[in-house]
Structures are given as structure tokens and as C-alpha cells.
N, C-alpha and C positions, 0 to 999 in steps of 0.2 A: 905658714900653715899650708899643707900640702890638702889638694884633693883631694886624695884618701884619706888625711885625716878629719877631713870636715864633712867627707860623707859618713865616714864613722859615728864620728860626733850629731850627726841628723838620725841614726838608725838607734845606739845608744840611748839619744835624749826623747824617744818614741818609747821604747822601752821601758824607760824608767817612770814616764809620765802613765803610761798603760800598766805601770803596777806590776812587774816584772821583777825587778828587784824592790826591796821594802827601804821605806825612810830609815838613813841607819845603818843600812846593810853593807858592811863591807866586800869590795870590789877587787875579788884577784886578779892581778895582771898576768899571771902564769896562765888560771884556766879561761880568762877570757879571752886573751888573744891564739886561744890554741882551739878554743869554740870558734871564734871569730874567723880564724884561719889570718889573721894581719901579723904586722910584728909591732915590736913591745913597742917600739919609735912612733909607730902610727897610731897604737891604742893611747902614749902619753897627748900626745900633739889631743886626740881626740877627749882628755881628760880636763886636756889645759882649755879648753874650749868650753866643755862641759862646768868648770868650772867659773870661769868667766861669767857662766848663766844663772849663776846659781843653783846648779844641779847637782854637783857633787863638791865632795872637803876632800881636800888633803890635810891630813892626822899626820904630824910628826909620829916617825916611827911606827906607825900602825897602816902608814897607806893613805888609799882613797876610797872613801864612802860614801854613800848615797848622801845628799843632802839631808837634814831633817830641820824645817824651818821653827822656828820659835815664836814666843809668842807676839817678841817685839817683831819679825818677822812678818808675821801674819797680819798684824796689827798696817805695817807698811804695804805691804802688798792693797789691802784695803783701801789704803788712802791714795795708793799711785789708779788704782780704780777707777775711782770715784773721779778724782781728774780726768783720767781720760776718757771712760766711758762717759761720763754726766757733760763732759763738753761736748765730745762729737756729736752726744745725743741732741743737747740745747740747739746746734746750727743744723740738724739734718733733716734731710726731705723724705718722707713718705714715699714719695716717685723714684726711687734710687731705685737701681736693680739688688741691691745689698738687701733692701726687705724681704725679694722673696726668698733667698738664702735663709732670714732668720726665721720666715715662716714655714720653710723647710726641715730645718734646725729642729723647733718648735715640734712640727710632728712626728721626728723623729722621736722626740723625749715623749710623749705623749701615747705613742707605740709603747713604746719598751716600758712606760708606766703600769700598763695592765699587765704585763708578763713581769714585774717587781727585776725586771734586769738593771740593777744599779749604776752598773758599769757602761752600758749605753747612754743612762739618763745621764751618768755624769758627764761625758762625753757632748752626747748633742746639746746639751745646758752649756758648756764652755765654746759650741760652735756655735751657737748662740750670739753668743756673746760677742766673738771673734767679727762676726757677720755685721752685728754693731757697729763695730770700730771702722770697718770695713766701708761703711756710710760716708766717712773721712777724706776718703781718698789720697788718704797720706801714708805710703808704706814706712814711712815710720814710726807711725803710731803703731800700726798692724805688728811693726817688728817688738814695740816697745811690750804691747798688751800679751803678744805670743810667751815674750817671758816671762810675766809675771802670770798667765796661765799655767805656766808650765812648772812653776816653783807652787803656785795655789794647789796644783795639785798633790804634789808633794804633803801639801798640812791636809788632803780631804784621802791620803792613803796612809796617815798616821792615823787616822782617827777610824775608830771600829763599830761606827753606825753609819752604814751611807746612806741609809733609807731617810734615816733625820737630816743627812745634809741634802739630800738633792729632790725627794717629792716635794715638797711646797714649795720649792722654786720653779717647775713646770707650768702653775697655777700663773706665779707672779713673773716669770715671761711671757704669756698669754698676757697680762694685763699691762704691760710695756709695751708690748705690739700693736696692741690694737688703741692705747693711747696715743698713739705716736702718728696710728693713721687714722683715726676717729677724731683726734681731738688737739692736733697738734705736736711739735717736738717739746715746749715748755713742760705740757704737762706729763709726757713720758719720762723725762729728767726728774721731775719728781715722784713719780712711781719707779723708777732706777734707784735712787735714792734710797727710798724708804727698800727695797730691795737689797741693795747690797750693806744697808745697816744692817738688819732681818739677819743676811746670811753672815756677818763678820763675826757677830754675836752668839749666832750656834756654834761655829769654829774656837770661837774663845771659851765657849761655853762645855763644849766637848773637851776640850785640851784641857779645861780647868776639873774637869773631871775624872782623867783620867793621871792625872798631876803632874801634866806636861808643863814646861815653861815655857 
């Protein structure tokens, strides 16, 4: 993997996370790499990478497409979660500089709540999140949780309410945070918990509605 193709692959998968292209959406290689200004070599290198991540398919005979994650999907994403966010959280300290990251996070999303800007809220709710992990100090956790943010996002830009996915989880990060330094890490794992059941359930619950699989 070449340089260029792995900065590609870093700009790309910003892109596509930021809802630039749609879950789905097929990816020319003629007008992208002649937007992109790269060549077709560098755009592949950068697909193979992308894909790797779970970002995007390759379609026999059709190309490459944006990812569009499924239900058993979402359902995994979920559960690689829970593992990791609900452990770092059970060992971590209060006193870490990581907290005031997510307490910054935090009122980001809490801004952009009163102006109903979704796209923020989803945003600083996943840096949130990120900030958590980030408690760990283990960048491979940080690497592990990065993708499977980055594929979650993927199922919260198939689905066509974002207001129902991401306002009442502003509430229920506020009540993470301040469990974690009011009251310990055990019982912030357990309001994580009950948290990311909450959110996997609206996700299944939106896809089962609009008769995703």
C-alpha cells in the first residue's frame, strides 16, 4: 500500500462516514479519480483498504459501493461494543484526561441539540464515545472501536429519522459521565449498558421499518 493510497483511503472513508455518499451508492472510478485528481491505481489501493474496513463492496460486474450494513450486521457491531466500550469503562479512572474529552464531546452534542442539527449531534455522540475508549490507553482498542464507528455510521445514514437516533442519547451520555465520576466506573458500565441496548434497538427497530434486513 502506497502513501497515496492510504491517504486516499483516510479522506474517502471521512467522506463517506460524513454522508457524502449514501449507503448503497455506487462509486465510479472514472469520475472519482478525475474529481480526486489521483490515478485509477491509487483510487483501487485506496478501495482495497476501504474495504478491508468495512466501507465499501465490491459487486461482481457492478463495481464498488458504498457499504450498506445489514441487520446481522448492526446487530455485531453492537455486540463488539459492548465488549469494548463496557470493559474499558468497568477498569477506568475518573482522573484520566480522556474525561474531559468526553465532557467536551458531551457539550458539543448538547449545543447542536437546541439548533436540532443532527449531523453534529451524531458526530459529537460518536466522539463521545471514541473519548471513552480512549480511557484504555490501548491504541488498539481506539483502532478497533474507530471501525466499527465508522461502519455504525453507515446503518444511522441508511436510516431516515436521525432525530429518533441521536436526541436521547445526549441525555444518556450525560448520565455515563457523570456516573463514572460521581459514582464510580461499575456503575457507569451499567448505565453504558443499558445505553447501548436502548440505541441497538432503535437501529433494528428503524431498519425493521423501513424493511431493511
Amino acid at each position: 500500500m502506497s502513501d497515496h493510497g492510504t491517504t486516499l483511503a483516510d479522506t474517502l472513508r471521512e467522506q463517506i462516514i460524513q454522508g457524502a455518499f449514501a449507503p448503497g451508492e455506487r462509486l465510479s472510478e472514472a469520475s472519482l479519480a478525475d474529481r480526486l485528481d489521483v490515478s485509477r491505481n491509487t483510487l483501487r489501493e485506496a478501495f482495497r483498504v476501504l474495504a478491508q474496513h468495512g466501507l465499501v463492496e465490491h459487486v461482481p460486474h457492478r463495481g464498488v459501493s458504498v457499504a450498506s450494513p445489514t441487520t446481522a450486521d448492526v446487530i455485531d457491531i453492537y455486540r463488539a461494543r459492548r465488549l469494548i466500550e463496557g470493559g474499558v469503562l468497568r477498569e477506568a479512572s475518573a482522573l484520566h484526561p480522556g474525561v474531559t474529552a468526553m465532557r467536551a464531546a458531551l457539550e458539543r452534542a448538547e449545543d447542536a441539540l437546541g439548533r436540532a442539527d443532527w449531523t453534529v449531534v451524531g458526530s459529537a455522540n460518536m466522539a463521545f464515545h471514541a473519548a471513552l475508549v480512549s480511557l484504555a490507553d490501548s491504541p488498539r482498542l481506539t483502532r478497533a472501536h474507530d471501525q466499527l464507528a465508522a461502519e455504525l455510521r453507515l446503518a444511522f445514514l441508511a436510516i431516515d429519522d436521525p432525530e429518533s437516533l441521536h436526541r436521547p442519547f445526549v441525555a444518556k451520555n450525560r448520565t455515563v459521565l457523570e456516573a463514572l465520576t460521581d459514582e464510580g466506573p461499575a456503575r457507569a458500565a451499567e448505565e453504558l449498558e443499558r445505553y447501548l441496548v436502548d440505541s441497538e434497538r432503535r437501529v433494528l427497530g428503524a431498519y425493521s421499518r423501513m424493511g431493511r434486513r
